[in-house]
C-alpha positions as CSV (number, residue, x, y, z in Angstrom):
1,X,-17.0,85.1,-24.2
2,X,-14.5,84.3,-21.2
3,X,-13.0,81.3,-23.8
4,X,-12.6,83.9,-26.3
5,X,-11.1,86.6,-23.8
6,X,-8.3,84.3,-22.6
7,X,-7.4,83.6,-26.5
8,X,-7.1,86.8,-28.0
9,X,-5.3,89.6,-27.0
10,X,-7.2,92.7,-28.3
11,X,-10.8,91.2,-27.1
12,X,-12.3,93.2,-24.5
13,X,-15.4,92.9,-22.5
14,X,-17.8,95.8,-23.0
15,X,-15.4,97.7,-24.1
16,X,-12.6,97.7,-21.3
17,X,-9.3,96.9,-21.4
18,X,-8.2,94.6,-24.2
19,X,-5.4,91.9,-22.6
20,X,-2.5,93.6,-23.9
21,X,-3.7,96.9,-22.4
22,X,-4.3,95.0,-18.8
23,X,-0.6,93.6,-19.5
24,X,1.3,96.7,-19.7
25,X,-1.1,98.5,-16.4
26,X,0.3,95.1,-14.4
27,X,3.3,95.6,-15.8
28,X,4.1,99.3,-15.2
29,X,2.4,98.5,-11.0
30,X,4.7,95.1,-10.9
31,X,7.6,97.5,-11.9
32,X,6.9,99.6,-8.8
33,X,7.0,96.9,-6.6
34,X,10.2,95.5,-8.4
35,X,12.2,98.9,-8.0
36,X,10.7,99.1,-3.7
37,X,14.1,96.5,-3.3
38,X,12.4,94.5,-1.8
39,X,14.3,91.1,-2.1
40,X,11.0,89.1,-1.4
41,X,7.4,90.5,-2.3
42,X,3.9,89.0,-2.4
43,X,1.4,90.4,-4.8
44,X,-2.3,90.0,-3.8
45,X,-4.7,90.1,-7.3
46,X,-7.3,88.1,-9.0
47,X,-6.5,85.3,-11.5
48,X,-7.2,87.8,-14.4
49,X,-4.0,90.0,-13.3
50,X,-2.0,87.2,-12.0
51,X,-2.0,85.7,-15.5
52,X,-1.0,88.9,-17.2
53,X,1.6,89.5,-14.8
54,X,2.5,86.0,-15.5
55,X,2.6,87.0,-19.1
56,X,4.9,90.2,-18.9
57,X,7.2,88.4,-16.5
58,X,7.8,85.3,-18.2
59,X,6.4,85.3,-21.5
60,X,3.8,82.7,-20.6
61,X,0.5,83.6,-22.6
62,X,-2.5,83.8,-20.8
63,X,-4.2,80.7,-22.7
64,X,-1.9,78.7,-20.9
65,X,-2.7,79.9,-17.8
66,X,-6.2,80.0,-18.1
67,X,-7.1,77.5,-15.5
68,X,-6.1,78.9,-12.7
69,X,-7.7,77.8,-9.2
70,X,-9.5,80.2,-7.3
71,X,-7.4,81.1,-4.1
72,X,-4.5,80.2,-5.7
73,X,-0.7,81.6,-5.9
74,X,2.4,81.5,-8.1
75,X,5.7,82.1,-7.4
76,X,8.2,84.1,-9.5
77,X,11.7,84.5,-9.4
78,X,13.0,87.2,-10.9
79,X,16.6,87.7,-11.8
80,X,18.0,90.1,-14.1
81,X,14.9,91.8,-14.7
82,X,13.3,88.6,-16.2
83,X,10.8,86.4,-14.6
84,X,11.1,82.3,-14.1
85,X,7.7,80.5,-12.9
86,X,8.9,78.0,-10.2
87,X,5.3,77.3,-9.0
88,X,1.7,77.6,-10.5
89,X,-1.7,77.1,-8.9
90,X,-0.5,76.1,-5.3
91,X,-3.6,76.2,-3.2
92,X,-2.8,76.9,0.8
93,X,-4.2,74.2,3.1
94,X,-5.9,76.0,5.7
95,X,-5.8,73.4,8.3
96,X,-1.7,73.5,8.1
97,X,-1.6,76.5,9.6
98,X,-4.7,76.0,12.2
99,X,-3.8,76.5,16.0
100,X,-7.4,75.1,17.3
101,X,-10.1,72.9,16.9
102,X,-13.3,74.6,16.1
């Protein structure tokens, strides 16, 4: 079911929200954050809404950004009210940022 669900845009599962539907509740939240003026954000979410924020901001389908690693971030830039994906799927290395040996 999860192949079909990243496919088609009015599958749901068990009768939630169809993709399109999930698109435009990121959307309108995103759009909130947008118009805060903040002039650099971070947006905390599971793959799911990260792809259909993806999607609304830059047109990228979901199918194409299907394989999305757990724990992992994108980053946007967003000029003009439209959205350019410099980075996809960066995973942080935890021991970069490490102060100690445990």
């Amino acid at each position: 079911e999860y192949a079909n669900a990243v496919r088609t845009r009015d599958f749901s599962f068990f009768g939630g929200e169809t993709l399109e539907e999930h698109k435009a509740r990121a959307r309108r939240a995103i759009d909130k954050v947008l118009a805060s003026g903040g002039e650099t954000v971070a947006v905390v979410s599971h793959g799911g809404t990260i792809r259909v924020l993806l999607w609304a901001l830059t047109g990228i389908e979901p199918s194409a950004t299907a394989l999305l690693p757990n724990c992992s971030y994108a980053v946007v830039e967003i000029k003009n009210g439209k959205g350019m994906l410099k980075q996809f799927g960066l995973v942080p290395d935890p021991a970069a940022n490490a102060t100690e040996a445990y």
